[in-house]
Backbone as JSON Lines, residues from 0, in Angstrom:
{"i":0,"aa":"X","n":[2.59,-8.06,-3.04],"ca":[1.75,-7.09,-3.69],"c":[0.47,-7.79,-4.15]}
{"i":1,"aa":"X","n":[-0.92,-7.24,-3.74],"ca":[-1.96,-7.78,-4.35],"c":[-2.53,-6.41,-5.65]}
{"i":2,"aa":"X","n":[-2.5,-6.61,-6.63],"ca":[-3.64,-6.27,-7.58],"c":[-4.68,-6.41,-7.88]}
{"i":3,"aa":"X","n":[-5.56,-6.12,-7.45],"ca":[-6.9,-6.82,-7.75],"c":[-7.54,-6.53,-9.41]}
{"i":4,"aa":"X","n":[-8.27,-7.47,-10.38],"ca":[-8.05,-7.03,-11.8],"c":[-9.57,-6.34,-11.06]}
{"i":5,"aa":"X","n":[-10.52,-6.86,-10.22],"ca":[-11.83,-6.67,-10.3],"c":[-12.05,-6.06,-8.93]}
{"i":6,"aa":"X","n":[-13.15,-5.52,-8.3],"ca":[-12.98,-5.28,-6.82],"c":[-14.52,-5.55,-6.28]}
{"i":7,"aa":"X","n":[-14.97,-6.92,-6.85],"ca":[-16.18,-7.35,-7.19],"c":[-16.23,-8.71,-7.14]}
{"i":8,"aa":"X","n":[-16.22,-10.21,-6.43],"ca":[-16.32,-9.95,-5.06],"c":[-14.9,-9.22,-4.09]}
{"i":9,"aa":"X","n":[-14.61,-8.32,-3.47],"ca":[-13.86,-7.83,-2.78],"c":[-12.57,-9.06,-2.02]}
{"i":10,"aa":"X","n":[-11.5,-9.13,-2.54],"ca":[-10.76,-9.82,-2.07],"c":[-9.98,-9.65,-0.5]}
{"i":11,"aa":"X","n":[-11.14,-10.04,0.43],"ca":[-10.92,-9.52,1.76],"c":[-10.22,-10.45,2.81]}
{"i":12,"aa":"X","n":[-10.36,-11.82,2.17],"ca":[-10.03,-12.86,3.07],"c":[-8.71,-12.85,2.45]}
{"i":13,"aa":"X","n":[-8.29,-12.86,1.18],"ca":[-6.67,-12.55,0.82],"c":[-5.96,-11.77,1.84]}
{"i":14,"aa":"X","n":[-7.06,-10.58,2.03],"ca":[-6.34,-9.1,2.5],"c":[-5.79,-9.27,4.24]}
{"i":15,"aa":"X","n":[-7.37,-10.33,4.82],"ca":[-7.03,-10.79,6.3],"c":[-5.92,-11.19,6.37]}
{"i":16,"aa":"X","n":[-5.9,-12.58,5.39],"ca":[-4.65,-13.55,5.66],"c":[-3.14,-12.57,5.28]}
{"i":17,"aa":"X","n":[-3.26,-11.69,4.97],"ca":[-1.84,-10.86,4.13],"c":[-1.56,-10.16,5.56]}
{"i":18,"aa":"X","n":[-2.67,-9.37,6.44],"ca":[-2.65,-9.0,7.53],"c":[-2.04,-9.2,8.42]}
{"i":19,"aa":"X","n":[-2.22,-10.83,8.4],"ca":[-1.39,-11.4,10.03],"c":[-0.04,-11.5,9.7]}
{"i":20,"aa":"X","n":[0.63,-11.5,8.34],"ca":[2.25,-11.47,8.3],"c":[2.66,-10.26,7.98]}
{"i":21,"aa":"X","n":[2.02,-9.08,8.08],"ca":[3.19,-7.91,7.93],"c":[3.05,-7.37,8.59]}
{"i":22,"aa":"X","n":[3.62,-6.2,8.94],"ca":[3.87,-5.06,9.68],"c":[2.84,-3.99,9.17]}
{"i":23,"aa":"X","n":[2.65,-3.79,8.15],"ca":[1.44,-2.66,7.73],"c":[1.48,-2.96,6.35]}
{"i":24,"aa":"X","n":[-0.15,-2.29,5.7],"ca":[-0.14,-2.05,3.81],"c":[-0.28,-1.07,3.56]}
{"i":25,"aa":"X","n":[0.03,-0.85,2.61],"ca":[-0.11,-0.06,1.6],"c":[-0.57,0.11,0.49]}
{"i":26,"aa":"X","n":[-1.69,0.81,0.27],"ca":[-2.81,0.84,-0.75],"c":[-2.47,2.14,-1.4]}
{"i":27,"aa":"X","n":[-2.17,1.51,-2.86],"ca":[-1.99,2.66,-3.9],"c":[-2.88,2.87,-4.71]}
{"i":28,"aa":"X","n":[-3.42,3.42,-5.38],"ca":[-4.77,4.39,-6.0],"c":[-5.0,5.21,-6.79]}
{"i":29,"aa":"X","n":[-5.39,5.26,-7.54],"ca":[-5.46,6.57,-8.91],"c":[-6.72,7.07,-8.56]}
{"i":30,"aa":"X","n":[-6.85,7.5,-7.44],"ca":[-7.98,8.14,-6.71],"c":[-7.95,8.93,-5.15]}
{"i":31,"aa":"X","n":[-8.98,9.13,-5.03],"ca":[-9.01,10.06,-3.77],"c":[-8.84,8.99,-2.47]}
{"i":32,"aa":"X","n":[-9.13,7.86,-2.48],"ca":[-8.96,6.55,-1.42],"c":[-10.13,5.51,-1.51]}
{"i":33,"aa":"X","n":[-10.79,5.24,-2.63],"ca":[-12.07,4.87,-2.65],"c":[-11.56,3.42,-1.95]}
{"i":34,"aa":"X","n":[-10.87,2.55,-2.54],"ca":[-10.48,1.09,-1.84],"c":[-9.81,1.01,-0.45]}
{"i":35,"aa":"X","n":[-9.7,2.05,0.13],"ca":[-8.33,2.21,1.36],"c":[-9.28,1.89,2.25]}
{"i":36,"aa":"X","n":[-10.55,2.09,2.63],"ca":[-11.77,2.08,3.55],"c":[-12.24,0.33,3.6]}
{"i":37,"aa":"X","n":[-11.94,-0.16,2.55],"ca":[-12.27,-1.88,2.11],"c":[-11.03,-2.57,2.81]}
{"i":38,"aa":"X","n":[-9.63,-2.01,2.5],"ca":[-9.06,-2.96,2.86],"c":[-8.51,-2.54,4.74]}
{"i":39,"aa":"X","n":[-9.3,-1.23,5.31],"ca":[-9.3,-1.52,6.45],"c":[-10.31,-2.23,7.11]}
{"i":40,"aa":"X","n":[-10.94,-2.32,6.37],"ca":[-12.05,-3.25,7.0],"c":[-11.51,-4.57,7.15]}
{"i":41,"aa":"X","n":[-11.05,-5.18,6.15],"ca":[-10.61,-6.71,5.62],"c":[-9.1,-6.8,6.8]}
{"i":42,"aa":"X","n":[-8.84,-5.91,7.0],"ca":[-7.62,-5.58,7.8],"c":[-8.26,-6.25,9.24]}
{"i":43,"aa":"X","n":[-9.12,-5.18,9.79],"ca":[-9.66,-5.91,10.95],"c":[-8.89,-5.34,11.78]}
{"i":44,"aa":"X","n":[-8.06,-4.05,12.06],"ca":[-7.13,-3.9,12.55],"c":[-5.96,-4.61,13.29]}
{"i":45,"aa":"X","n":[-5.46,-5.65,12.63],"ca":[-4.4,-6.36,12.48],"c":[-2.86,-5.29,12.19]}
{"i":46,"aa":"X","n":[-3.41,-4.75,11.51],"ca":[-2.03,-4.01,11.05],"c":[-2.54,-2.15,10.47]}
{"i":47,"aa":"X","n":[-1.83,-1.37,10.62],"ca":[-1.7,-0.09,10.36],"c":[-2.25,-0.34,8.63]}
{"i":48,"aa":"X","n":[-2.74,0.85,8.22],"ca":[-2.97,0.4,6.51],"c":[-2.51,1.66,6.21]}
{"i":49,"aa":"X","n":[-1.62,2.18,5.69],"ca":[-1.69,3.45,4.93],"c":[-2.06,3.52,3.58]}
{"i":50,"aa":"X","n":[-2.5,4.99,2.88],"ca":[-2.76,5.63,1.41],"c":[-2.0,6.32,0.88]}
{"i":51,"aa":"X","n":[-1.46,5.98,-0.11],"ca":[-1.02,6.98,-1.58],"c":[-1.85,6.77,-3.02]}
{"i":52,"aa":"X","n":[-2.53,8.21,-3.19],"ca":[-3.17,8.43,-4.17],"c":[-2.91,9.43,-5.3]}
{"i":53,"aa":"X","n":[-3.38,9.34,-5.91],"ca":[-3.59,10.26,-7.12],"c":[-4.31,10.44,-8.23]}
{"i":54,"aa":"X","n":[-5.18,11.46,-7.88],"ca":[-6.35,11.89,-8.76],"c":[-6.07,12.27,-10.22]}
{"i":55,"aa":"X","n":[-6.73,12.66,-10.94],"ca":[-6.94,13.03,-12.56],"c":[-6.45,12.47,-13.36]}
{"i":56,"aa":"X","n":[-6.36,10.87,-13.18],"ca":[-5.52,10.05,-14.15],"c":[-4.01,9.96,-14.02]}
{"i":57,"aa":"X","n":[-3.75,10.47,-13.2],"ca":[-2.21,10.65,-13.07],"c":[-1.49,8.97,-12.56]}
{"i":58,"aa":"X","n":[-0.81,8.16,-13.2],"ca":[-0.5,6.85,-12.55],"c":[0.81,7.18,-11.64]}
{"i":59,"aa":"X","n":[0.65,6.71,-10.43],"ca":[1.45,6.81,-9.67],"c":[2.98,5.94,-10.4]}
{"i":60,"aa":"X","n":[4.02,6.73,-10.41],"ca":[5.37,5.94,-10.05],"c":[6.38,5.32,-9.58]}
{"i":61,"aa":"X","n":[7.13,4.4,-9.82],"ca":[7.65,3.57,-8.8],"c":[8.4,4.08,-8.06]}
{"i":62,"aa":"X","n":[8.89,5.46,-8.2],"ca":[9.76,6.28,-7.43],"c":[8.38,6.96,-6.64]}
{"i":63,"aa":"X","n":[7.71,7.44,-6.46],"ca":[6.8,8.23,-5.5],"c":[6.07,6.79,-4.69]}
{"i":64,"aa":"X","n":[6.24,5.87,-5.1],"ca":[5.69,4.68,-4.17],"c":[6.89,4.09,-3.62]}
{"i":65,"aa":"X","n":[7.98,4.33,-3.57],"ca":[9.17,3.59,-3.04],"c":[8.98,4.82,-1.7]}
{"i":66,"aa":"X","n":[8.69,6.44,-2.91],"ca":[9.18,7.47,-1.63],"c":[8.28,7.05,-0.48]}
{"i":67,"aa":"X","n":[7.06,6.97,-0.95],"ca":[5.43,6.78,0.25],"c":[6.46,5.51,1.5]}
{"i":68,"aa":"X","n":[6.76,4.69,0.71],"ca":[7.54,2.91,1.42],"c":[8.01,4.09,2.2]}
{"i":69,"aa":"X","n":[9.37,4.3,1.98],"ca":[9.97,5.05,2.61],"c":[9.9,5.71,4.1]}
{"i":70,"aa":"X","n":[8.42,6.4,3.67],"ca":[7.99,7.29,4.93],"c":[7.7,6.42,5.89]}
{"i":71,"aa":"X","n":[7.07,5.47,5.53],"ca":[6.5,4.19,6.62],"c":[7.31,3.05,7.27]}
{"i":72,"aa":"X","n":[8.51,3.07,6.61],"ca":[8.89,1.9,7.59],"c":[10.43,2.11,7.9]}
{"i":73,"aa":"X","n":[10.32,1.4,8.76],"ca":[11.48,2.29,9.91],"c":[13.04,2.82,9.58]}
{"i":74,"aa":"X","n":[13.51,3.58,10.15],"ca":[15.18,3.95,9.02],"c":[15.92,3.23,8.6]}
{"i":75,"aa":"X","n":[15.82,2.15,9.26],"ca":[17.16,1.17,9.17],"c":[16.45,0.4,7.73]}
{"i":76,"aa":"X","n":[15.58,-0.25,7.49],"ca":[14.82,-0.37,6.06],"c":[14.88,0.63,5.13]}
{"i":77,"aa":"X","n":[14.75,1.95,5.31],"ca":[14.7,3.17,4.64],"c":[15.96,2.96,3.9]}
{"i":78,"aa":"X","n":[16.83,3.21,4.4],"ca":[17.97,3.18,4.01],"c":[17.7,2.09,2.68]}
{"i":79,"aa":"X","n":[18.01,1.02,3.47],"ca":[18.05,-0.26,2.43],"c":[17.29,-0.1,0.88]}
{"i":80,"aa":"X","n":[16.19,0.11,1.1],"ca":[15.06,0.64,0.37],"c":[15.94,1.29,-0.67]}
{"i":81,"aa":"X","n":[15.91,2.74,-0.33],"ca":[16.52,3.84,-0.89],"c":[17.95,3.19,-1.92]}
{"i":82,"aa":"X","n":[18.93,2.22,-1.2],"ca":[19.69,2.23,-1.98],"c":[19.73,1.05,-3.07]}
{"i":83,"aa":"X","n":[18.47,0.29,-2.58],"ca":[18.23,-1.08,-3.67],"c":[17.4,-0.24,-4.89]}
{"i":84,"aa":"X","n":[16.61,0.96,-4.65],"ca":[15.81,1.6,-5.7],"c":[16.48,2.52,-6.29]}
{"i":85,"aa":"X","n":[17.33,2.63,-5.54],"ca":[18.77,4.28,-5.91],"c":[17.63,5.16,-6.87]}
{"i":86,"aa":"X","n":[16.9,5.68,-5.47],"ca":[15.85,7.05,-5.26],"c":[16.72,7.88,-4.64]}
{"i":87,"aa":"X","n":[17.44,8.62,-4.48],"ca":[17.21,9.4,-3.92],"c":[17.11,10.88,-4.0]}
């Protein structure tokens, strides 16, 4: 997981190097996607990037970001996922 405290200089060469070892990211947001456009760039298309957001102050939870995980990576993880977070 990267957090960035600042997004000023843009931590893109983190984001490259994070690129070449996974399978895809995931960028979470208390917004409409303003950072999701940065870290496909920094991506370089190396890897798929998906978004989960949420507008009006609303902070996303670890259950609606396990669910987002969920959607994205493949069943046999899903599963796993699901029962290490016991979401369901």
């Amino acid at each position: 997981m990267i957090r960035p405290i600042t997004l000023w200089p843009f931590p893109k060469e983190v984001i490259r190097r994070i690129s070449e070892k996974v399978q895809c990211i995931l960028t979470v947001e208390m917004s409409a996607g303003q950072m999701v456009e940065d870290v496909r760039l920094a991506v370089e298309g190396r890897c798929p990037v998906h978004f989960y957001g949420r507008t009006g102050g609303g902070v996303p939870t670890s259950s609606q970001v396990i669910k987002k995980i969920v959607e994205i990576v493949p069943d046999n993880l899903a599963d796993t996922l699901l029962q290490l977070a016991e979401v369901r």
